[in-house]
C-alpha positions as CSV (number, residue, x, y, z in Angstrom):
1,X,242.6,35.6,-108.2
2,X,242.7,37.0,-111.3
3,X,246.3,36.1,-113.3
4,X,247.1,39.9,-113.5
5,X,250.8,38.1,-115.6
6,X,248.0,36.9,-118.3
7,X,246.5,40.3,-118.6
8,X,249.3,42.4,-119.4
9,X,250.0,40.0,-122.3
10,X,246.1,40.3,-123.1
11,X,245.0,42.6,-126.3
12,X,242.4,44.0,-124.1
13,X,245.2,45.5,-121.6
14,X,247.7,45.9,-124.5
15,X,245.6,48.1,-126.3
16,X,245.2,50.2,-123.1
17,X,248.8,50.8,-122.3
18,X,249.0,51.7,-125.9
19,X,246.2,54.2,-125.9
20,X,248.0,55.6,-122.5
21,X,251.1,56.0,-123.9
22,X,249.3,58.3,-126.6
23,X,247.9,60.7,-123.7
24,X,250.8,62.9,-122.0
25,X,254.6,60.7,-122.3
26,X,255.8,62.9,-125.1
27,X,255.0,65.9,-122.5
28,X,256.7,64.4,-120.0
29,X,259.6,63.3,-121.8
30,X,260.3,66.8,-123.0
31,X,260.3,67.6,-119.8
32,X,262.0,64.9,-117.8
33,X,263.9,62.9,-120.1
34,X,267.9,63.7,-121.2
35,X,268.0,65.9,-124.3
36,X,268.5,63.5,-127.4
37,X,272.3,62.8,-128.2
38,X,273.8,63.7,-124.9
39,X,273.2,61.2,-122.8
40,X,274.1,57.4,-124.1
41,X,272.1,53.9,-123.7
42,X,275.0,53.4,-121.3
43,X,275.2,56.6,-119.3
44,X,271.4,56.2,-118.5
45,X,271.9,52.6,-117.7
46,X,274.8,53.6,-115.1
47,X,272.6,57.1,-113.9
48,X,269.8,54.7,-113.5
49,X,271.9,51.8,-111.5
50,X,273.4,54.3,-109.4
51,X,269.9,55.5,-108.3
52,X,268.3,52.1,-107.5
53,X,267.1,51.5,-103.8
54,X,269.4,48.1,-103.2
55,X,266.2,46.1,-102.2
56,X,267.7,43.4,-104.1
57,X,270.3,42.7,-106.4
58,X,268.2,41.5,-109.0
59,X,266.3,44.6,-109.1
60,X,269.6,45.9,-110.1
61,X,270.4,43.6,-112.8
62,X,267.5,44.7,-114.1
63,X,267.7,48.4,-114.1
64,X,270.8,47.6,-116.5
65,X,269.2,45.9,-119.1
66,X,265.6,48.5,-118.7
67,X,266.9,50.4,-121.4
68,X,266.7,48.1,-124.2
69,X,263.8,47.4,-126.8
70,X,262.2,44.6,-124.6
71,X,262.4,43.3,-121.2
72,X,263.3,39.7,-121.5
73,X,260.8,36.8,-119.7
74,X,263.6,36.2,-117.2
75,X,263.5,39.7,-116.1
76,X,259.8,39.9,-115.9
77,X,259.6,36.5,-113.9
78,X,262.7,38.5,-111.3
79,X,260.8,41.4,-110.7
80,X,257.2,39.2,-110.3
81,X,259.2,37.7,-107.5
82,X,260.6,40.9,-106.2
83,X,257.2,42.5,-106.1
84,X,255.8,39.8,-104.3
85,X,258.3,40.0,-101.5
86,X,258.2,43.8,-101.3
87,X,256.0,45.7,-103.5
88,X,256.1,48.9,-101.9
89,X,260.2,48.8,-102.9
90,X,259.8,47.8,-106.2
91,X,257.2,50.6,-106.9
92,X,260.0,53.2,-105.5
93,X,262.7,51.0,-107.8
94,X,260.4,51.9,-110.8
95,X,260.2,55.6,-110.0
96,X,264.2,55.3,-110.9
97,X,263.7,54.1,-114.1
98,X,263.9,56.3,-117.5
99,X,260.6,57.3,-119.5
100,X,259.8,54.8,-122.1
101,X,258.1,51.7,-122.7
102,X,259.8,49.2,-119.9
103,X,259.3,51.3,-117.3
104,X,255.6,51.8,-118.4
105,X,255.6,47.4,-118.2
106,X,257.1,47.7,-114.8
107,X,255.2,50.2,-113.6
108,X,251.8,47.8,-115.1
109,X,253.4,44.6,-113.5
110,X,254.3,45.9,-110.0
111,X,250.6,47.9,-109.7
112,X,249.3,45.5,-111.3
113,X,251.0,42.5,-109.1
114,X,250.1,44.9,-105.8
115,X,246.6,45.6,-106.8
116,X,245.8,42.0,-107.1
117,X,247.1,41.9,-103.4
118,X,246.4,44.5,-102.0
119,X,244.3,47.3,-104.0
120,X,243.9,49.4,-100.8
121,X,247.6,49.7,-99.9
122,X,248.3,50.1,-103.7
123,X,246.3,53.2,-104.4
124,X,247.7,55.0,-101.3
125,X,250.7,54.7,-102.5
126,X,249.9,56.0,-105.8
127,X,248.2,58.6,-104.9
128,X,250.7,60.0,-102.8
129,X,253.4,59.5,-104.7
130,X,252.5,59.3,-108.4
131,X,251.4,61.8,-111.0
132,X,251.1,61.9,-114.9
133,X,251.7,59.1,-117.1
134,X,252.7,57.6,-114.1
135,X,249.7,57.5,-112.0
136,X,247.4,56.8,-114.6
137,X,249.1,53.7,-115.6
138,X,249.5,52.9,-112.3
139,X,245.5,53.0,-111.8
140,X,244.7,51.4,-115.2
141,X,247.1,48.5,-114.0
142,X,245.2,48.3,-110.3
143,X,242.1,48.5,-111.4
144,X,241.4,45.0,-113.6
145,X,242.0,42.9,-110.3
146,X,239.2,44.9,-108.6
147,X,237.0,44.6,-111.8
148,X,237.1,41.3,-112.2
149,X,235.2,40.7,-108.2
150,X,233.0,43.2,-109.1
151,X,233.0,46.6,-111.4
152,X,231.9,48.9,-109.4
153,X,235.0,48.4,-106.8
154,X,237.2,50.1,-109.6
155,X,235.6,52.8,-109.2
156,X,238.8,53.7,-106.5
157,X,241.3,52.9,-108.9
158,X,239.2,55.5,-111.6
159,X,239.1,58.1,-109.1
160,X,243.3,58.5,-108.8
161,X,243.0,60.1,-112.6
162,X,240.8,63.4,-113.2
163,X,241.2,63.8,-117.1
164,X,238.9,62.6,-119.5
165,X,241.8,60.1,-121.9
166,X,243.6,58.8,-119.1
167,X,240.5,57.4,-117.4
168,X,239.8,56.1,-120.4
169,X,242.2,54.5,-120.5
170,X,241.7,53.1,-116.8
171,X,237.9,52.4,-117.6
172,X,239.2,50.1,-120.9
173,X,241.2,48.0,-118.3
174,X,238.3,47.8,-116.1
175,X,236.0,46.8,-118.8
176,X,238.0,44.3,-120.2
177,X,238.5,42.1,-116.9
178,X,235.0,43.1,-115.6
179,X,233.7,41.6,-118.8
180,X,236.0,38.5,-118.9
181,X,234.1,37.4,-115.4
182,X,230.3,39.3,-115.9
183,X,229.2,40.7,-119.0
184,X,226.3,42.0,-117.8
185,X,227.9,43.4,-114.8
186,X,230.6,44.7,-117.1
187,X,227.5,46.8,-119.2
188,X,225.5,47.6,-115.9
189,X,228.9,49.6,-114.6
190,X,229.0,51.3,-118.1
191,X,225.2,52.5,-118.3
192,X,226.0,53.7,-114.3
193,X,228.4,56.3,-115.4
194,X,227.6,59.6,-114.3
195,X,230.0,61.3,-116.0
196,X,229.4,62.2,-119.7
197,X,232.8,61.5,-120.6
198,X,233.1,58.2,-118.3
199,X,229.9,57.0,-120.1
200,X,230.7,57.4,-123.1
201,X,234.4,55.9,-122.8
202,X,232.7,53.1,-121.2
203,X,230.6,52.4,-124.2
204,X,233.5,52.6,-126.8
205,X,235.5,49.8,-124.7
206,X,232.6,47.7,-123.8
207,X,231.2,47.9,-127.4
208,X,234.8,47.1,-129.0
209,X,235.0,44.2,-126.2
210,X,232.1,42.7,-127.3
211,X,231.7,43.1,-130.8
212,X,234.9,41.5,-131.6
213,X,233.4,38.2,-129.4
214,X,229.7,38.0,-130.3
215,X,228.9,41.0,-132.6
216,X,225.4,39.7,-133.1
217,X,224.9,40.0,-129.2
218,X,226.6,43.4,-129.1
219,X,223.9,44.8,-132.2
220,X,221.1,43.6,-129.9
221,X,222.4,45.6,-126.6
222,X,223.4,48.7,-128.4
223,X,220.1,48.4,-130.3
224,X,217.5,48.2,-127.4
225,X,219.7,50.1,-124.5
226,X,221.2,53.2,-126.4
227,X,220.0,56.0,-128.1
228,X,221.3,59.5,-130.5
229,X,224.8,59.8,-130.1
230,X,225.9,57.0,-127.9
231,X,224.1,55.0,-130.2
232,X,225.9,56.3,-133.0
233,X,229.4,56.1,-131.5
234,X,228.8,52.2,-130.2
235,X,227.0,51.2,-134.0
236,X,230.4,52.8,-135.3
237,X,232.7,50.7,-132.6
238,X,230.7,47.5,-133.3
239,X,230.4,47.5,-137.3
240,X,234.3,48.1,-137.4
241,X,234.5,45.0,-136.1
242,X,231.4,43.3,-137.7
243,X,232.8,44.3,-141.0
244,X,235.9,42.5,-141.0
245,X,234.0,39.6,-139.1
246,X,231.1,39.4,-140.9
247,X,230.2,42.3,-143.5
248,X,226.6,40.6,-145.2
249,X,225.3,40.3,-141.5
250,X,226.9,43.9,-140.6
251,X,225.4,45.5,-143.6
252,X,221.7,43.9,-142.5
253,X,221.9,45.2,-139.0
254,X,223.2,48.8,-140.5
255,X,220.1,49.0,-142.9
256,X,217.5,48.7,-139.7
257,X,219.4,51.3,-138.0
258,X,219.4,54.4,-140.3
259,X,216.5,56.3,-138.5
260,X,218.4,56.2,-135.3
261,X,222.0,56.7,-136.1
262,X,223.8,59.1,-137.6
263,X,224.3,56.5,-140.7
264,X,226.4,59.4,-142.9
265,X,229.3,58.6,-139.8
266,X,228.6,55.0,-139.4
267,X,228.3,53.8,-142.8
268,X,232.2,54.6,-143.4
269,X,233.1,53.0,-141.4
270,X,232.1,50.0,-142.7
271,X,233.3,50.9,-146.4
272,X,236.8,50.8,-144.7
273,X,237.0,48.1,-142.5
274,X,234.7,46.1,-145.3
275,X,237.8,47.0,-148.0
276,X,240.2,45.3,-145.8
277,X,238.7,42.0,-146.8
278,X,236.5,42.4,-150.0
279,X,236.8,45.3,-151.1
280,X,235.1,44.8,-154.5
281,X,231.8,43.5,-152.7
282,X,231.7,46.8,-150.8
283,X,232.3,48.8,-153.3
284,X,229.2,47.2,-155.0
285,X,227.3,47.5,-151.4
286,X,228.8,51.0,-152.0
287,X,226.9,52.3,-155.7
288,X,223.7,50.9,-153.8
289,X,223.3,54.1,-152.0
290,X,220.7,56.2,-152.9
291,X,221.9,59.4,-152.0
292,X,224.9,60.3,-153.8
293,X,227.0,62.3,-151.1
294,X,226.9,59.4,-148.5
295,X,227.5,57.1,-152.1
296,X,230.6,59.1,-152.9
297,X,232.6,58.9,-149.7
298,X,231.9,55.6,-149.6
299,X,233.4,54.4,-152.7
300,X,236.5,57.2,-152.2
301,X,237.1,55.2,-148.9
302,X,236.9,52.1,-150.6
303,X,239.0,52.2,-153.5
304,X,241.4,54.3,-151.7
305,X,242.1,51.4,-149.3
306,X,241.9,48.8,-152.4
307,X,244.0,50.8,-154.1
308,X,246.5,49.8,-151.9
309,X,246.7,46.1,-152.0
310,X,245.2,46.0,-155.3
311,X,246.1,48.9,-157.5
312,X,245.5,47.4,-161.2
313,X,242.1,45.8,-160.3
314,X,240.7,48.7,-158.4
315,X,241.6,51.0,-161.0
316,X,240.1,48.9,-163.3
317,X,237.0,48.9,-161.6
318,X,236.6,52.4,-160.7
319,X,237.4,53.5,-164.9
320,X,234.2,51.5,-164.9
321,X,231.8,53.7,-163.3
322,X,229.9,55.1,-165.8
323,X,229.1,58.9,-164.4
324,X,231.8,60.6,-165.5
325,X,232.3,63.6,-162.5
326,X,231.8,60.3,-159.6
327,X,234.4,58.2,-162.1
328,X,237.2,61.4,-161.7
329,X,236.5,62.0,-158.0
330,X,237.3,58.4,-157.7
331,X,239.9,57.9,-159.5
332,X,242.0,61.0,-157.9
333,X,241.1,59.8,-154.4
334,X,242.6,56.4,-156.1
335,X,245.7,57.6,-157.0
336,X,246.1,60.4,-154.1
337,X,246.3,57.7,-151.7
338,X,248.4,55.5,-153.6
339,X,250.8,58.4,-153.8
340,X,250.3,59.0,-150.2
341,X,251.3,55.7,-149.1
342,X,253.6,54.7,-152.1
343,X,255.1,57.0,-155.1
344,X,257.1,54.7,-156.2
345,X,253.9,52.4,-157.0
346,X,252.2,54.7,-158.3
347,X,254.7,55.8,-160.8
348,X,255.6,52.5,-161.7
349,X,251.6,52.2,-162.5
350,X,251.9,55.2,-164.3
351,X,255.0,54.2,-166.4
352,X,253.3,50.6,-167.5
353,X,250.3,52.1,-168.3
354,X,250.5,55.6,-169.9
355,X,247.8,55.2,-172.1
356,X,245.0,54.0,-170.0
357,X,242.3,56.3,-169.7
358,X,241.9,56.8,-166.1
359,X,245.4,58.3,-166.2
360,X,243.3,61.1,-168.2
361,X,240.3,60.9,-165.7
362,X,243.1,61.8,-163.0
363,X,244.6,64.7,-164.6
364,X,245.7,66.5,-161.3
365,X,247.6,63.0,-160.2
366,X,248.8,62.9,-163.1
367,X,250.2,66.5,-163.1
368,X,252.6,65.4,-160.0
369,X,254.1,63.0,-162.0
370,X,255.0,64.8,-165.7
């Protein structure tokens, strides 16, 4: 049976209660949730007590302490327990709790817990009784147990959510178990979706899955089993990672792919995740490129991100590029990011070096700062 405690602690599933949490809590909070300053951490700890169907007393310890940053191991371990006497309660218990980040975990844990169980009984219950952020977490959290046997039997768990982000989101938590048992099964169940949307989704989490584990075998199944645009969008998931990983072998693969990829979109990518680790060898792979838009936004991307770990050296190397109009563009996109992400830095670059000459190159930068 598949350790469902494991996955929740898992990237993979983290990642997916993260991208969920993006999709339509804000909404719900606005709607649901006590207007800002007029209810206390300790008011909503005693509303939400009050509330709590006594199915044990330890559920109740723990809707006093749900409020805080962090759920603590001992509380996790508690409610495991509780939901293996008595799921059903405990999925009523979370329905008590406020919006926010532990009742998101609980609500993971006890579907989750439930699923692994029972996946039937499970998505009865949330379908009748769930909706929102609630329901597709809820799904997203039932649905790896089913994956792991076989991907196709999370099919139930997709069909509780109707919008394209939340089953998404359900379809990454699929992936992710249904690849840790099958990877082949995991890529059959993408390539089976009917749904554009579903397909594509399925795609994006498979390719990022994989690429991050074997990017080498990941090139070689989005190269002979895609094509147009869902080629494009899995080369672009697979050389952000393949760039950080390995950027010699990523640039090689991206070279025999331009005539079927929309390389002008994939090719950035690789400038920025490539910065992150040497950014002065892709900004040489980067005045390589013959054409000199794509060239460009490459090394904008580039020394923007080097700028920021590195300000003095790429500075240095972009007041060396010799054409004078690609040396301002640069530069500005140097310093426009730096100011971005730090003024103070940049000022204090400013300050030490007054006189250098790309201060002059970056005359609207420098503007800001006079």
């Amino acid at each position: 049976m598949l350790d469902f405690h494991t996955l929740l602690r898992s990237v993979a599933f983290a990642a997916t209660l993260s991208f969920l949490n993006g999709c339509d809590r804000k909404n719900e909070a606005s709607e649901k949730a006590p207007i800002p300053n007029q209810s206390t951490e300790s008011e909503l700890e005693s509303n939400t007590q009050n509330s709590v169907p006594q199915t044990g007393s330890r559920l109740a310890e723990i809707s006093n302490i749900v409020t805080r940053a962090q759920l603590p191991d001992t509380a996790i371990a508690d409610l495991e327990e509780e939901i293996d006497a008595n799921p059903k309660a405990v999925a009523k218990w979370v329905g008590t709790l406020p919006l926010g980040s532990n009742r998101d975990t609980c609500l993971a844990l006890v579907f989750g817990k439930w699923g692994a169980i029972d996946a039937p009984a499970a998505i009865a219950f949330a379908r009748e009784n769930l909706s929102g952020m609630d329901l597709s977490v809820a799904a997203a959290s039932i649905a790896p147990s089913m994956a792991a046997k076989s991907p196709e039997s999370a099919n139930a768990a997709l069909a509780l959510v109707t919008e394209p982000v939340p089953r998404a989101g359900v379809i990454r938590s699929a992936i992710a178990a249904a690849f840790e048992s099958n990877p082949d099964q995991a890529a059959s169940w993408s390539l089976a979706q009917s749904s554009l949307d579903d397909r594509k989704a399925a795609i994006i989490a498979l390719t990022d899955l994989w690429s991050q584990q074997d990017p080498r075998a990941c090139s070689a199944w989005v190269d002979s089993v895609l094509k147009g645009d869902e080629k494009t969008v899995a080369a672009s998931v697979l050389i952000a990672a393949w760039g950080r990983l390995s950027p010699s072998d990523a640039v090689q693969w991206l070279e025999t792919q331009k005539a079927d990829i929309d390389y002008e979109e994939v090719a950035p990518v690789l400038a920025e995740n490539w910065s992150l680790v040497d950014p002065k060898a892709a900004a040489t792979w980067a005045t390589q490129e013959m054409n000199m838009e794509i060239r460009s936004n490459l090394m904008a991307t580039i020394v923007s991100i080097w700028v920021l770990n590195e300000a003095a050296n790429s500075i240095e190397w972009a007041s060396g590029i010799q054409d004078a109009e690609l040396r301002k563009s640069i530069l500005e996109s140097a310093f426009a990011s730096l100011a971005m992400e730090s003024p103070s830095a940049l000022a204090d670059w400013i300050n030490k070096n007054s006189g250098h000459a790309a201060i002059h190159d970056a005359e609207e930068v420098q503007a800001g700062f006079e």
